[in-house]
Residue, then its C-alpha position, 0 to 999 in steps of 0.5 A: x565387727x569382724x572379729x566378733x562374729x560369732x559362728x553358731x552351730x544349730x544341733x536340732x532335729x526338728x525342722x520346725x525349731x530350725x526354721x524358727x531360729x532361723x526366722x528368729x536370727x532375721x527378726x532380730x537381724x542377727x547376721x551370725x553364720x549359722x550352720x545346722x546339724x540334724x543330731x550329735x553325730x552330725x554336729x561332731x563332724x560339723x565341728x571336727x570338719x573344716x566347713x565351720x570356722x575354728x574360732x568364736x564357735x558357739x553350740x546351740x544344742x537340743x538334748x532330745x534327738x535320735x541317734x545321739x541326743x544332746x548328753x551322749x554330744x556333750x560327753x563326746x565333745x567334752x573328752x575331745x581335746x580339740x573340742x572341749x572347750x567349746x562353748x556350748x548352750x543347751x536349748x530345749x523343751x526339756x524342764x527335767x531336773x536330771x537333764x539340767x544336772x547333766x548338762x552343767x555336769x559336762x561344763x554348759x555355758x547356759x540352759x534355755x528353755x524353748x520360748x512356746x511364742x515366737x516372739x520370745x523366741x526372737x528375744x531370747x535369740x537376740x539377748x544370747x547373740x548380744x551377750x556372745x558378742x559381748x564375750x571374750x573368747x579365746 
C-alpha cells in the first residue's frame, strides 16, 4: 500500500474546517499524511519546500482566505512549471457560479461543496480519499 499513499495538502483558514477534516480522516480511518496550510501563500511554500513529499500530491483548497485565496493559489501553482500539474480539488462553501468557472478554468480536478453535517463530511472525505487511491498518478 505504500505506493498508494497519497500526501494531502489542507489549504484552510478556518481552524474549525481543519479540524473537521481531521476528525473526518480518523472516522474514515484515512491514514493519508495530511499537512496543512493557513493560505495561498502558505501552501506554495508548503509545495515548493521539501517537508511534503514530490509524489502523489493532492490539494484540498479552500477559495476564501486572507492574504492570497484560492483563485490567485491556482493561477500561481497553474504558471509554476514544477507545480502545475499538481491535482488539485476545490472544497468550500462557496456555491457561486463564477468561482466554480474560475476553478475549472485553471484545470481543477473537482469541486466539493462543504457537507453542513459532519457525517457527510466523513463520507465525502472517505469517498475522495477512495478514489485517489484508485487513481494513476504520475
Amino acid at each position: 500500500m505504500d505506493g498508494k499513499i497519497l500526501n494531502i495538502i489542507l489549504i484552510e483558514d478556518d481552524t474549525v474546517d481543519v479540524m473537521n477534516v481531521r476528525r473526518a480522516f480518523e472516522r474514515g480511518k484515512i491514514t493519508n499524511p495530511l499537512w496543512v496550510a493557513g493560505d495561498g501563500v502558505e501552501g506554495l511554500d508548503l509545495l515548493r519546500g521539501s517537508q511534503v513529499p514530490r509524489d502523489r500530491r493532492l490539494v484540498l483548497l479552500d477559495l476564501n482566505m486572507p492574504r492570497m485565496n484560492g483563485i490567485e493559489f491556482l493561477r500561481e501553482l497553474r504558471s509554476d512549471a514544477s507545480l502545475r500539474a499538481t491535482p488539485v480539488v476545490v472544497l468550500t462553501t462557496s456555491n457561486d457560479d463564477r468561482d466554480k468557472v474560475d476553478a475549472y478554468d485553471l484545470n481543477v480536478a473537482g469541486y466539493l461543496l462543504k457537507p453542513v453535517t459532519f457525517l457527510s463530511f466523513v463520507e465525502l472525505m472517505t469517498a475522495l480519499n477512495r478514489y485517489w487511491t484508485l487513481v494513476e498518478m504520475p
